[in-house]
C-alpha positions as a Markdown table, in Angstrom:
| # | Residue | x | y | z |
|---|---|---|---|---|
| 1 | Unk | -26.0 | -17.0 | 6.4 |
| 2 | Unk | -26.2 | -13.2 | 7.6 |
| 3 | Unk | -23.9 | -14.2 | 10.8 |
| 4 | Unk | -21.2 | -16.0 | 8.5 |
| 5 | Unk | -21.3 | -12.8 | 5.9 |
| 6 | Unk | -20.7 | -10.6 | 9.6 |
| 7 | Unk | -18.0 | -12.6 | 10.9 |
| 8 | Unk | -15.9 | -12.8 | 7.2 |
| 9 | Unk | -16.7 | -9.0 | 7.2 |
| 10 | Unk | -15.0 | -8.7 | 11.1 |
| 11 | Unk | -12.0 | -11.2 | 10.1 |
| 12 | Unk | -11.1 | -9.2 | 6.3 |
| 13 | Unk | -11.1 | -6.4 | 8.8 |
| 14 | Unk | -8.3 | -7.6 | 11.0 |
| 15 | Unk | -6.6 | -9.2 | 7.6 |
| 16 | Unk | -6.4 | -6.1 | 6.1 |
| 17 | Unk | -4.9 | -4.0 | 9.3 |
| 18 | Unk | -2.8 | -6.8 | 9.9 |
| 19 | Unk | -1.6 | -7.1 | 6.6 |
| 20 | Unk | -1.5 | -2.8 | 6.3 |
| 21 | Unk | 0.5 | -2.3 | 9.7 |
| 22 | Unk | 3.4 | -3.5 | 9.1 |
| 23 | Unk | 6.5 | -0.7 | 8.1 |
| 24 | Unk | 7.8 | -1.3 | 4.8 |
| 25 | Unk | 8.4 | 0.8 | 1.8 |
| 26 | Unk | 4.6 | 1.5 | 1.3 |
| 27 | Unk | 4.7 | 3.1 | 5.1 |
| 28 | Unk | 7.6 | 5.2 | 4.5 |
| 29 | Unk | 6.1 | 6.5 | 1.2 |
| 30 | Unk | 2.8 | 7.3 | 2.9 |
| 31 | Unk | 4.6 | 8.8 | 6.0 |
| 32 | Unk | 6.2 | 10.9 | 3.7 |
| 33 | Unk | 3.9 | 12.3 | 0.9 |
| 34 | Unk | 1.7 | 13.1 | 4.3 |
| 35 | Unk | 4.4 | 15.6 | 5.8 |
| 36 | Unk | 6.2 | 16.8 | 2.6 |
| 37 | Unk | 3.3 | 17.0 | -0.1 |
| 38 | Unk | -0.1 | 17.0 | 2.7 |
| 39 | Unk | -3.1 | 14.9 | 3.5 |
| 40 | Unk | -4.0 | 14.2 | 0.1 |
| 41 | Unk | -1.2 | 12.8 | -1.0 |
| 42 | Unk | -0.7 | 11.0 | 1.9 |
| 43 | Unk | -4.6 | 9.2 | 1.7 |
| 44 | Unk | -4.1 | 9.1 | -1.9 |
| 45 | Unk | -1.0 | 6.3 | -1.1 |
| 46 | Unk | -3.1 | 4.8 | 1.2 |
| 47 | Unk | -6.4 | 4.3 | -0.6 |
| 48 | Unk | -4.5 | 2.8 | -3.4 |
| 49 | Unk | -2.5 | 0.4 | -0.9 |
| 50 | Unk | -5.8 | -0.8 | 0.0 |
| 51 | Unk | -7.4 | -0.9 | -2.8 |
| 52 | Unk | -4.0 | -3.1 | -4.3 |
| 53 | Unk | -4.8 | -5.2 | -1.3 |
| 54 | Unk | -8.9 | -5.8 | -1.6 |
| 55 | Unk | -7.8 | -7.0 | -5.5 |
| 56 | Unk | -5.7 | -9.6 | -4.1 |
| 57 | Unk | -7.9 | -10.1 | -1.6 |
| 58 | Unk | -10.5 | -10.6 | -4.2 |
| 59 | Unk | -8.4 | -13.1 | -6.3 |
| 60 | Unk | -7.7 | -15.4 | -3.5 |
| 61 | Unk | -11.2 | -15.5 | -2.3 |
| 62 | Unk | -12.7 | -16.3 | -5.4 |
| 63 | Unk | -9.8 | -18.8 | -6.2 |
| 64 | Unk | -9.1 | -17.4 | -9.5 |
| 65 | Unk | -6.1 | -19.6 | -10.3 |
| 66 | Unk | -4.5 | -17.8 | -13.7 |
| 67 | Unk | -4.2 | -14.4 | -12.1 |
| 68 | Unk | -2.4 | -16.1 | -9.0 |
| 69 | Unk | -0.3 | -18.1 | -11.9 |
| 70 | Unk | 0.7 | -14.8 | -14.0 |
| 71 | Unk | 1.3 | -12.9 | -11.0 |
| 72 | Unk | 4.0 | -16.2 | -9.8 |
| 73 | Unk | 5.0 | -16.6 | -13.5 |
| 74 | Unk | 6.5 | -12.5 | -13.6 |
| 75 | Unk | 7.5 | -12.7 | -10.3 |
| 76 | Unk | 11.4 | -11.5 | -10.9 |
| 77 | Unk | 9.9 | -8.9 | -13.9 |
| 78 | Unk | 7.4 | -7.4 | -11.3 |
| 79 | Unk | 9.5 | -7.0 | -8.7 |
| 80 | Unk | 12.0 | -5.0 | -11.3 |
| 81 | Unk | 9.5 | -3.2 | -12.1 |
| 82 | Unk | 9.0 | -2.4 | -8.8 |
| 83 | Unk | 12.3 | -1.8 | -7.3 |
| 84 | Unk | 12.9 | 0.4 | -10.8 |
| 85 | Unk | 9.8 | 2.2 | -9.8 |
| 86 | Unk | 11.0 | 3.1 | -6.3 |
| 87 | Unk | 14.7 | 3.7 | -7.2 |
| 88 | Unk | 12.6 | 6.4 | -9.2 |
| 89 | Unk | 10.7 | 7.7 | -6.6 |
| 90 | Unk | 14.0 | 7.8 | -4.1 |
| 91 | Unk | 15.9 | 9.9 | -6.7 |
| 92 | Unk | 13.2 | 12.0 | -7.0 |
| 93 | Unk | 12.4 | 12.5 | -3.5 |
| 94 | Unk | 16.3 | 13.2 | -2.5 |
| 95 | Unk | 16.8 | 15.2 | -4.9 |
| 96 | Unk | 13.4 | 17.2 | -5.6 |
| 97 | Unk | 12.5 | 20.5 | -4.3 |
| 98 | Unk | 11.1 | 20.1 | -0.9 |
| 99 | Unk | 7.4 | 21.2 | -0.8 |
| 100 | Unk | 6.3 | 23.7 | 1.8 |
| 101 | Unk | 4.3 | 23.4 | 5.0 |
| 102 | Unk | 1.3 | 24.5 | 3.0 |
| 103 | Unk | 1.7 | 23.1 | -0.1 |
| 104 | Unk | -0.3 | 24.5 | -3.4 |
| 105 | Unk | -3.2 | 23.9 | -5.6 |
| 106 | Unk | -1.5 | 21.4 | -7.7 |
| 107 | Unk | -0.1 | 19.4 | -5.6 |
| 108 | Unk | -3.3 | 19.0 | -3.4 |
| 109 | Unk | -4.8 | 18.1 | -7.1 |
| 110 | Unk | -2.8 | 15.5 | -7.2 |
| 111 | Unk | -4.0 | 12.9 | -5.0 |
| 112 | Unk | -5.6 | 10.7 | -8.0 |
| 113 | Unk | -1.7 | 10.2 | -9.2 |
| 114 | Unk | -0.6 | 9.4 | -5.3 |
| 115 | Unk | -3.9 | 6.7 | -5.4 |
| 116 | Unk | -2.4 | 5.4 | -9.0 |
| 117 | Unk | 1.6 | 5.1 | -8.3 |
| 118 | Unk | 0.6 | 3.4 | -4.9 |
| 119 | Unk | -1.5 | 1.0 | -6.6 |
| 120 | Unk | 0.4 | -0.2 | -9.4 |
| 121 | Unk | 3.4 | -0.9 | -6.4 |
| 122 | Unk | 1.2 | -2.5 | -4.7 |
| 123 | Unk | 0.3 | -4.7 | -7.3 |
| 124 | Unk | 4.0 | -5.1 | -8.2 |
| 125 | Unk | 4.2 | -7.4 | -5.2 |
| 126 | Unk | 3.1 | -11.4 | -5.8 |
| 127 | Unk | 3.8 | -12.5 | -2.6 |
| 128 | Unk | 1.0 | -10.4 | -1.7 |
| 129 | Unk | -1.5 | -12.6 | -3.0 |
| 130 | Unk | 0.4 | -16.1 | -1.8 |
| 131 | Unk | -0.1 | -14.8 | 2.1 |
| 132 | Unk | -3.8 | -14.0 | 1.0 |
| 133 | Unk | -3.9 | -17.3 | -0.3 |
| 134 | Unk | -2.6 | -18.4 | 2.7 |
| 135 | Unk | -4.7 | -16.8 | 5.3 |
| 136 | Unk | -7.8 | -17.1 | 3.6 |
| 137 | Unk | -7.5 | -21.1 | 3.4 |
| 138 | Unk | -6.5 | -21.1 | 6.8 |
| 139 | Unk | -9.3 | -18.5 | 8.5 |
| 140 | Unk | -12.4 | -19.1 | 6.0 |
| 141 | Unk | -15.4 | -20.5 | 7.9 |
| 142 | Unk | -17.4 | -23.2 | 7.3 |
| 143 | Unk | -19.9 | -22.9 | 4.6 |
| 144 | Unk | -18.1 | -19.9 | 3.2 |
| 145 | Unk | -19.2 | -18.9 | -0.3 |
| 146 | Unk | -19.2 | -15.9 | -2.5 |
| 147 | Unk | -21.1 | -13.7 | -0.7 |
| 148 | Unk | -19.2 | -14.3 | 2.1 |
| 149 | Unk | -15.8 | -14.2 | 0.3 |
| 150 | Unk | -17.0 | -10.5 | -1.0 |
| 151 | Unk | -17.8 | -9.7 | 2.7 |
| 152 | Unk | -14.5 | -10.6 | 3.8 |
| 153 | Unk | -12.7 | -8.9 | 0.5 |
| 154 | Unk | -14.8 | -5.6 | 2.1 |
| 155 | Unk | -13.3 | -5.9 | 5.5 |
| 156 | Unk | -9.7 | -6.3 | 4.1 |
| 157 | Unk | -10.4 | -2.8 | 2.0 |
| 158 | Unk | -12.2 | -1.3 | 5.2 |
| 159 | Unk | -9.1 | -3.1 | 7.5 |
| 160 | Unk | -6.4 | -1.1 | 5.3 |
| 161 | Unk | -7.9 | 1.8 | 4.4 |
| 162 | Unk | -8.9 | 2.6 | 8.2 |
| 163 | Unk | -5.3 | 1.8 | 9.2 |
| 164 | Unk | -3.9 | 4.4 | 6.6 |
| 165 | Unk | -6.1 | 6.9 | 7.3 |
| 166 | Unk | -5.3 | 6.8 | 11.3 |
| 167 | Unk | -1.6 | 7.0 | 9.7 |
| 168 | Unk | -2.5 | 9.8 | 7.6 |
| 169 | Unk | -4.3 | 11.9 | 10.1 |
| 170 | Unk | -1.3 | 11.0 | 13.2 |
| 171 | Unk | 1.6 | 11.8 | 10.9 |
| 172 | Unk | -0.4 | 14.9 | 9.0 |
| 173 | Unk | -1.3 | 16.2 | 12.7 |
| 174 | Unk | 2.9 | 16.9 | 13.2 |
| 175 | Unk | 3.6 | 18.3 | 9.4 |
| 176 | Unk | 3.0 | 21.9 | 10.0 |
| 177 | Unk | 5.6 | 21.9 | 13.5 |
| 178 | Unk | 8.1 | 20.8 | 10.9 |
| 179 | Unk | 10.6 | 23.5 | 9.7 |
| 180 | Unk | 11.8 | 23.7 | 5.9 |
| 181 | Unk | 15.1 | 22.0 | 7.2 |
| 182 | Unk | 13.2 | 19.2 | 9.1 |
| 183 | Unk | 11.5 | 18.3 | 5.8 |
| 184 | Unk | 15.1 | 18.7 | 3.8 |
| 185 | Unk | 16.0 | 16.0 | 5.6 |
| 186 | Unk | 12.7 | 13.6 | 5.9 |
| 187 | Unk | 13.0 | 14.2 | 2.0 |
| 188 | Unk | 16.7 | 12.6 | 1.8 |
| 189 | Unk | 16.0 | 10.0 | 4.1 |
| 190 | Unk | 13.0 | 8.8 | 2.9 |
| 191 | Unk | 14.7 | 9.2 | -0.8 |
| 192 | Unk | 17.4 | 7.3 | 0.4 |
| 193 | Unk | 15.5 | 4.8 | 2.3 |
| 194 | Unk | 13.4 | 3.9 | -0.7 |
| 195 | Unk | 16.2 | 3.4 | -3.4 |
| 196 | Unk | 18.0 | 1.1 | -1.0 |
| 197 | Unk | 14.2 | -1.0 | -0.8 |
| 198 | Unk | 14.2 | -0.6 | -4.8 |
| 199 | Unk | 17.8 | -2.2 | -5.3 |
| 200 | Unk | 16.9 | -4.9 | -3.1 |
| 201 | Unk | 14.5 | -5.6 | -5.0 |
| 202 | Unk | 15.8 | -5.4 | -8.0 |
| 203 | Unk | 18.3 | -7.8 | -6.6 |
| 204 | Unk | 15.7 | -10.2 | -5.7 |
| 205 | Unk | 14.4 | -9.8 | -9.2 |
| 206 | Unk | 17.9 | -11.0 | -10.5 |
| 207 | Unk | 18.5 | -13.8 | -8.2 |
């Protein structure tokens, strides 16, 4: 029993790096609260990408069918919510004040709202849960049960939060060589970056 709980703990690892690596939207925003706004913000975005992730993870594991049918159900009105929410977060990063090198003392209190805004995109996302669904059914061992479904919804957490903290700390390790114009412009790329993402899927949402 103890070996199956190990090796569901060793495969919700490489789930949830797998699933984590990948650069998308979340990436970009984590990249760049980590070099504008510092290390807080930047493993606020990750914890609450992973902890969006180990929820899913969680639903699929245990099979609970009505969250997995709401979350199809509101597919198009999640994703506008979404796609409003980081048309949002584009404006406000091209257009903002850029933060410096050093930041302050309320924006290094703010990583609780970095953990929350991350979490609630990362919830905004059903197919999420489908390619848990997905990869669960297809990698759960033999005899797999609850305990062991909690041991592999632990290794997805552990999986994606290790995965943004190596981003964190990589990325955060280069902020303070970058000059007040280098961050001017990570600011309006990123900003324009994620309004383009948030359109597109606001477009989905529509189609």
């Amino acid at each position: 029993m103890m070996s199956i709980e190990i090796g569901s703990f060793l495969r919700g690892l490489g789930i949830g790096a797998a699933v984590a690596a990948p650069v998308g939207p979340m990436c970009l925003l984590c990249m760049r609260r980590t070099l504008v706004q510092g290390w807080r913000f930047g493993f606020g975005t990750g914890a609450g990408i992973a902890t969006g992730d180990a929820l899913y993870a969680l639903a699929a594991a245990l099979g609970l069918a009505s969250v997995m049918r709401f979350m199809v159900a509101y597919e198009r009105p999640l994703h506008a919510a979404a796609g409003a929410f980081l048309v949002y977060l584009g404006w406000r990063t091209f257009f903002g004040p850029s933060v410096s090198a050093h930041g302050d003392a309320r924006t290094a209190a703010s990583g609780a709202a970095a953990f929350g805004s991350a979490l609630l995109l990362t919830l905004t996302n059903p197919p999420t849960i489908v390619s848990f669904v997905a990869i669960f059914a297809a990698i759960a061992p033999a005899g797999f049960n609850i305990s062991a479904a909690l041991s592999m919804v632990s290794g997805v957490f552990a999986g994606s939060l290790a995965w943004w903290l190596l981003v964190t700390l990589v990325v955060g390790a280069a902020r303070h060589v970058l000059g007040e114009r280098a961050r001017r412009w990570i600011d309006r790329v990123s900003g324009a970056v994620l309004g383009l993402l948030g359109a597109a899927e606001i477009r989905r949402a529509a189609s």
